[in-house]
C-alpha positions as CSV (number, residue, x, y, z in Angstrom):
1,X,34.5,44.6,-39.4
2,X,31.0,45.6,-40.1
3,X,30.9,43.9,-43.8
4,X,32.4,40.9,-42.5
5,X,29.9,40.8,-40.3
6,X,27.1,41.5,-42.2
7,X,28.7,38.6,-45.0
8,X,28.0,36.5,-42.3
9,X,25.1,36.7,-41.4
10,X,24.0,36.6,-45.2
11,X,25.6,33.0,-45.6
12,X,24.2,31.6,-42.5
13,X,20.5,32.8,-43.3
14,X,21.3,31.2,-47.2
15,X,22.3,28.1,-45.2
16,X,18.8,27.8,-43.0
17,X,16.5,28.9,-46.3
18,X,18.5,26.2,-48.8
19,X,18.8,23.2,-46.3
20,X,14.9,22.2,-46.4
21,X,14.6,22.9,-50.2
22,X,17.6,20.1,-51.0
23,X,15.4,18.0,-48.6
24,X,12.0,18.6,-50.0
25,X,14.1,17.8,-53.8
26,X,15.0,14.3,-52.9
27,X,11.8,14.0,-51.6
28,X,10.0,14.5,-54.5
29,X,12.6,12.8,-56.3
30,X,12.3,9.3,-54.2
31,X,8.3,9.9,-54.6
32,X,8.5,10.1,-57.6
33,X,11.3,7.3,-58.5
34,X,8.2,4.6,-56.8
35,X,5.4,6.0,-58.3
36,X,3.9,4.6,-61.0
37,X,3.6,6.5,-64.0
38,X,0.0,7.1,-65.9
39,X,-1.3,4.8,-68.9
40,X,-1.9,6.7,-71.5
41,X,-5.0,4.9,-73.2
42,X,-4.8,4.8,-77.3
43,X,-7.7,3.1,-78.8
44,X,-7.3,1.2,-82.2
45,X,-9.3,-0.8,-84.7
46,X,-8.1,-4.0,-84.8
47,X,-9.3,-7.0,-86.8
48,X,-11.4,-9.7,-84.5
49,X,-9.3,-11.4,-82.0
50,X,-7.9,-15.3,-82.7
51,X,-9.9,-16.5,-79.7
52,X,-12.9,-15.6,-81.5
53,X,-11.9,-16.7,-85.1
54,X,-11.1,-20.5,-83.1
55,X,-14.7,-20.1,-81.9
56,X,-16.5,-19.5,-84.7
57,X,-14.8,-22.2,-86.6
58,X,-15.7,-25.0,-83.9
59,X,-19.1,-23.9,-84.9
60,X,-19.9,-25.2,-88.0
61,X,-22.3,-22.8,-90.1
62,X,-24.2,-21.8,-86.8
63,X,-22.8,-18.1,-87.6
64,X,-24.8,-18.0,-90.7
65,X,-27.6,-18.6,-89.2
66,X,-30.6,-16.3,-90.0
67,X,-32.4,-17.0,-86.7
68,X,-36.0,-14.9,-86.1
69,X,-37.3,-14.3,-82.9
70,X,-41.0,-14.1,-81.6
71,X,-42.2,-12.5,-78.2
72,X,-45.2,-14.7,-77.3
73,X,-45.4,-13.0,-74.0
74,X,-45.7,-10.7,-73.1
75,X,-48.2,-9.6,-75.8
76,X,-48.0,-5.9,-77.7
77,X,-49.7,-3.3,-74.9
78,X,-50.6,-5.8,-72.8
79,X,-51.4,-4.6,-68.8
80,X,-49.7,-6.6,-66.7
81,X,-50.8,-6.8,-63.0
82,X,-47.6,-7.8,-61.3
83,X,-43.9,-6.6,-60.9
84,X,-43.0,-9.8,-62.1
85,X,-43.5,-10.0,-66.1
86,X,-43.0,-13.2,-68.0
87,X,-41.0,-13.1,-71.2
88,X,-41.6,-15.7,-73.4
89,X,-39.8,-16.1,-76.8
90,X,-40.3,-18.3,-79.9
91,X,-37.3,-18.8,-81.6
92,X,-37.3,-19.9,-85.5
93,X,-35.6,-19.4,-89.2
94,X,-32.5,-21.1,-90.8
95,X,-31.0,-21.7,-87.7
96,X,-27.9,-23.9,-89.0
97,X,-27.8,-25.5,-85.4
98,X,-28.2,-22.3,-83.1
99,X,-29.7,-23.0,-80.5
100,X,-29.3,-20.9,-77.2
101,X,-27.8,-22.9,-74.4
102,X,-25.1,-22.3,-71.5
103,X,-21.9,-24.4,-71.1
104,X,-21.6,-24.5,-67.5
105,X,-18.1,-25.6,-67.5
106,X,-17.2,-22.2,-69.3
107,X,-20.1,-20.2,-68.7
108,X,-20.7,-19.6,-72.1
109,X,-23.2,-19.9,-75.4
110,X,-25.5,-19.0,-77.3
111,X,-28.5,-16.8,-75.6
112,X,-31.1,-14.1,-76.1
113,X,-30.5,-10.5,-75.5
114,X,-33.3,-9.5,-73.3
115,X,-33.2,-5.3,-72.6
116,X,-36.1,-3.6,-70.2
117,X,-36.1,-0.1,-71.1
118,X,-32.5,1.4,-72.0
119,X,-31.1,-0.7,-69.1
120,X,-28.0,-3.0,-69.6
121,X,-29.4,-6.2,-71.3
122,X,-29.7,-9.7,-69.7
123,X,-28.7,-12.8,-71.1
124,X,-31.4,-15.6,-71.4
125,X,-30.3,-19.7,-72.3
126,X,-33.1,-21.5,-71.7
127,X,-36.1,-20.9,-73.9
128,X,-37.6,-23.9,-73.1
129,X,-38.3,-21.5,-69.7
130,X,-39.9,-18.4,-69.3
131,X,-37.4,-15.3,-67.8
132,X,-38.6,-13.5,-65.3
133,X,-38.3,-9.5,-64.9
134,X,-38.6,-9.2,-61.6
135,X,-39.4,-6.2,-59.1
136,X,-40.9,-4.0,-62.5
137,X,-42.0,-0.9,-61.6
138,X,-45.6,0.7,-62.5
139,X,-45.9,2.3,-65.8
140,X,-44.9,2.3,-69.6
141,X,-41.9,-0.3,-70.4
142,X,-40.4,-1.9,-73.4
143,X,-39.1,-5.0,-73.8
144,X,-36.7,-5.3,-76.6
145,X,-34.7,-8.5,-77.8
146,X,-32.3,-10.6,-80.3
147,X,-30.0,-13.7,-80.5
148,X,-26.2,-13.6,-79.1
149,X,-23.5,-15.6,-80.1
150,X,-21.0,-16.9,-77.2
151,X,-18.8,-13.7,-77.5
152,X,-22.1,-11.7,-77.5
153,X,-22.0,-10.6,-81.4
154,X,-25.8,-9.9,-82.6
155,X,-27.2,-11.5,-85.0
156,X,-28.2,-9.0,-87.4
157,X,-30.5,-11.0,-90.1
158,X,-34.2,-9.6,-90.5
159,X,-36.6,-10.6,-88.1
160,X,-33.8,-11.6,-85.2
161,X,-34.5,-8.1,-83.7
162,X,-38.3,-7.8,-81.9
163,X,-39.9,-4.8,-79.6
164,X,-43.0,-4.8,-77.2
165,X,-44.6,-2.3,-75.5
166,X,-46.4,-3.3,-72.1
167,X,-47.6,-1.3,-69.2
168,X,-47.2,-2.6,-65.2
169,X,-50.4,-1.5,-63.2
170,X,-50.4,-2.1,-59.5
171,X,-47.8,-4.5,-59.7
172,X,-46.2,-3.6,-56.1
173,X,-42.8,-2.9,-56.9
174,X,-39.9,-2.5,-54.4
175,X,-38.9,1.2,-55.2
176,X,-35.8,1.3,-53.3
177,X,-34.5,-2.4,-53.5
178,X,-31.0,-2.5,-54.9
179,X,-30.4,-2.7,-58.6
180,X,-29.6,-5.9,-60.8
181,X,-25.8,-7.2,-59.8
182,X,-23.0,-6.4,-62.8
183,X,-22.3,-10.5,-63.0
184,X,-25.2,-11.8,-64.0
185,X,-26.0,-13.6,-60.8
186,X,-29.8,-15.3,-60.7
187,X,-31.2,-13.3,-58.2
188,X,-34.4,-16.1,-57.1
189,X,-33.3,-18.1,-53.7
190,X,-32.6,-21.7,-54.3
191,X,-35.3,-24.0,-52.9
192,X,-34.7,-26.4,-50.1
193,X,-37.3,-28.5,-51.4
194,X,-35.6,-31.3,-54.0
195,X,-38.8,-31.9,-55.8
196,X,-39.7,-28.3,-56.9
197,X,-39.2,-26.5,-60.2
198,X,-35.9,-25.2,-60.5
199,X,-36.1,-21.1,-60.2
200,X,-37.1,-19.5,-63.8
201,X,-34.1,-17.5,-65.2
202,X,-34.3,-13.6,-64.4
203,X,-33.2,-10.8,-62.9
204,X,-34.3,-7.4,-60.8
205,X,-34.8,-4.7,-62.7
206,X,-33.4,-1.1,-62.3
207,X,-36.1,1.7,-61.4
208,X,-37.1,3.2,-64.7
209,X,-39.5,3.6,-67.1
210,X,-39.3,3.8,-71.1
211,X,-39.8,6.8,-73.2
212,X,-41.4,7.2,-75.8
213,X,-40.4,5.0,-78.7
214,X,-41.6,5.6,-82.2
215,X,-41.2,2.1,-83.6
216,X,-40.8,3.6,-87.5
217,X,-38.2,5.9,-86.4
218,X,-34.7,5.1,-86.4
219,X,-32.9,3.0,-83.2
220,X,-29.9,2.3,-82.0
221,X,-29.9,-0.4,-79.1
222,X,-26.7,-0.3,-77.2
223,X,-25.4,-4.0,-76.7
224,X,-21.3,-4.5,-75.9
225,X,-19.2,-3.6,-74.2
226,X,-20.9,-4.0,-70.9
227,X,-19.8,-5.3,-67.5
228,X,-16.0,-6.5,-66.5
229,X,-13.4,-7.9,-68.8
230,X,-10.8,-10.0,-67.7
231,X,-7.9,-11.8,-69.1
232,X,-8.1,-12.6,-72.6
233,X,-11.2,-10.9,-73.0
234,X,-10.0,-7.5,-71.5
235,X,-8.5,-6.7,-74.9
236,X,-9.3,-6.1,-77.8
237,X,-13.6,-5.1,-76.5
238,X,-16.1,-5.6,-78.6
239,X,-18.4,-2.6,-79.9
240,X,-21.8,-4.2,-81.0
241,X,-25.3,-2.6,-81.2
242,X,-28.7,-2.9,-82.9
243,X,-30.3,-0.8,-85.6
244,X,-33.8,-0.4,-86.4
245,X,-35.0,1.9,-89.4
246,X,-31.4,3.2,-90.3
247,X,-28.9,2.5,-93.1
248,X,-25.5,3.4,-92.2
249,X,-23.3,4.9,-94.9
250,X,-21.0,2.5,-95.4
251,X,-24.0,0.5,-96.1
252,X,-25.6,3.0,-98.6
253,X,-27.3,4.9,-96.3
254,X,-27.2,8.2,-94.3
255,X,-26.6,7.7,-91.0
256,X,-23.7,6.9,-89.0
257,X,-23.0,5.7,-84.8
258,X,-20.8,7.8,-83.1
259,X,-19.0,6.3,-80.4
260,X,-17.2,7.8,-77.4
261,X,-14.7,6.8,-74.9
262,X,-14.1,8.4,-71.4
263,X,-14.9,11.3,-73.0
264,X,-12.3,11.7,-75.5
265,X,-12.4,12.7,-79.7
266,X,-15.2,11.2,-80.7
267,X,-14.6,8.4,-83.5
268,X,-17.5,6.6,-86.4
269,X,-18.6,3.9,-87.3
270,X,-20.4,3.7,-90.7
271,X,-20.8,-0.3,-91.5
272,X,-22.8,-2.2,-89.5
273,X,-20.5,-4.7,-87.8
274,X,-19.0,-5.6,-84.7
275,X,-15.9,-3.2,-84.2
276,X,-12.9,-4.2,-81.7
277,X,-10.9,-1.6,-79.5
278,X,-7.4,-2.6,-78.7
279,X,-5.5,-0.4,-76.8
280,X,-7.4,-0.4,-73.1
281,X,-5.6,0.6,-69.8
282,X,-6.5,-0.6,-66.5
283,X,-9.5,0.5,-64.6
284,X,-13.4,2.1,-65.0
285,X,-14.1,3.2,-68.7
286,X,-17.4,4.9,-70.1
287,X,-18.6,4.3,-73.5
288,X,-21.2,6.6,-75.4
289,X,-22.9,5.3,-78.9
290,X,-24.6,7.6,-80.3
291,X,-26.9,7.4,-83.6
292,X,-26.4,10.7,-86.0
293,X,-27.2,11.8,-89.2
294,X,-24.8,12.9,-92.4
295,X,-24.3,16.3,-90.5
296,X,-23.5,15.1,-87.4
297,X,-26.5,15.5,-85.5
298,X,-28.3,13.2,-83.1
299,X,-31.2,11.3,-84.0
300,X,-33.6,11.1,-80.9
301,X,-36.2,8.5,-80.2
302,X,-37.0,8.1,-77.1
303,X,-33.4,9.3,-75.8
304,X,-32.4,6.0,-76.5
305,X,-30.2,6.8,-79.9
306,X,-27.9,8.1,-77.1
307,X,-26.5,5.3,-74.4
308,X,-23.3,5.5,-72.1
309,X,-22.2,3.2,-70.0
310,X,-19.2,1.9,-67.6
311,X,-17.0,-1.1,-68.2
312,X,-14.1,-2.5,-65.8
313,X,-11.2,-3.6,-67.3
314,X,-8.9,-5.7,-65.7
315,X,-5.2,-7.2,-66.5
């Protein structure tokens, strides 16, 4: 009698101790039947996109241009006594019929790459106006710039690239107003008045201040990607940059651009083209380029051979 009680008591405590586990496994089991599994994110080197081979042809010979840029203002260590500094450009060369402009049905065309600092560049149209940097804060800057196509390629002819040093004294800055918006939005306030000057193209400026740029020393100015890409455009993205005073090896020379993505193996890029990432998942991505030597190791200049930044993509 004792043993068969004792059997019992054992299969009713196996009972209470099993019941919630079979619960807590269909559960997880109907969690995990509605969730949505991860995108895994593999990143290849594909050839440039159709939409972009339809564009260039509707171009004529505009993509052989050799354009050469000019910054009139402002001029090479110039002081500048205002947060406001006025950038304006000459624009010259065999220029095959590029001429920077904006579509406003589509939003797009030709256009200036204008970069304060290392910040995120901003695209200028009208050079027929001067574009504002607004809200500049006191001390060292550099201005550096060079033609865009439509689909943002650089134009990579000599002379199309130009750098200027310039310092802000006293120029009254807003230190803690917000930074520059990701879509490009003119910041200036429309004026009621129908008989005034349409606003100047510009933007704010982020808070920073340049370092210390040795102009015969190698550069790497980040370009693309940069900002949101939707649609069409959300894949394959574009890798593009500058460089000043370097050779690449595929090129015949000894340096190479190392680029980055959210932290993964890092991957090279030894001809000096634009290269194009198919492959991207949904979501917030950070890109590093990086400029190194044959062995691998970074080549500073101002910290700005080294540039991360975030990009949205959407589908």
């Amino acid at each position: 009698m004792k043993s068969l009680a004792t059997l019992s008591v054992a299969l009713l405590l196996a009972a209470c101790t099993t019941a919630p586990s079979n619960n807590n496994s269909s559960n997880a089991s109907n969690v995990n039947a509605n969730a949505s599994p991860a995108a895994t994110q593999t990143l290849t080197v594909v050839d440039t996109p159709q939409r972009v081979k339809d564009m260039m042809a509707s171009r004529g010979e505009q993509d052989q241009a050799k354009p050469t840029l000019k910054i009139l203002e402002p001029a090479a260590n110039a002081s500048v006594n205002s947060s406001t500094v006025k950038l304006k450009l000459a624009l010259s060369g065999d220029l095959k019929g590029y001429q920077p402009h904006k579509d406003e049905a589509t939003g797009m065309g030709n256009h200036i790459h204008v970069i304060l600092d290392n910040q995120p560049y901003e695209a200028y149209y009208n050079l027929d106006q001067e574009f504002e940097l607004r809200n500049v804060a006191d001390g060292d800057h550099t201005i550096r710039v060079f033609p865009s196509r439509p689909w943002h390629e650089s134009y990579k002819d000599e002379g199309a690239f130009q750098m200027v040093k310039f310092t802000v004294k006293n120029g009254g800055a807003e230190a803690n107003k917000p930074a520059t918006t990701a879509n490009g939005q003119q910041m200036s306030n429309a004026n009621s008045n129908a008989n005034a000057a349409p606003p100047r193209e510009g933007k704010d400026m982020q808070n920073s201040v340049a370092g210390a740029i040795d102009a015969a020393k190698p550069l790497l100015t980040y370009s693309r990607p940069k900002g949101e890409y939707k649609a069409a455009e959300s894949d394959p993205v574009m890798i593009d940059f500058w460089l000043t005073n370097a050779k690449l090896k595929g090129d015949g020379g000894q340096y190479r651009v190392r680029y980055t993505v959210d932290g993964g193996e890092p991957k090279y890029i030894d001809k000096w083209a634009p290269t194009w990432l198919s492959g991207w998942t949904a979501g917030k991505h950070t890109i590093k380029l990086e400029l190194v030597d044959e062995d691998g190791g970074l080549v500073d200049n101002g910290g700005y051979n080294s540039t991360t930044r975030e990009i949205t993509v959407s589908k």
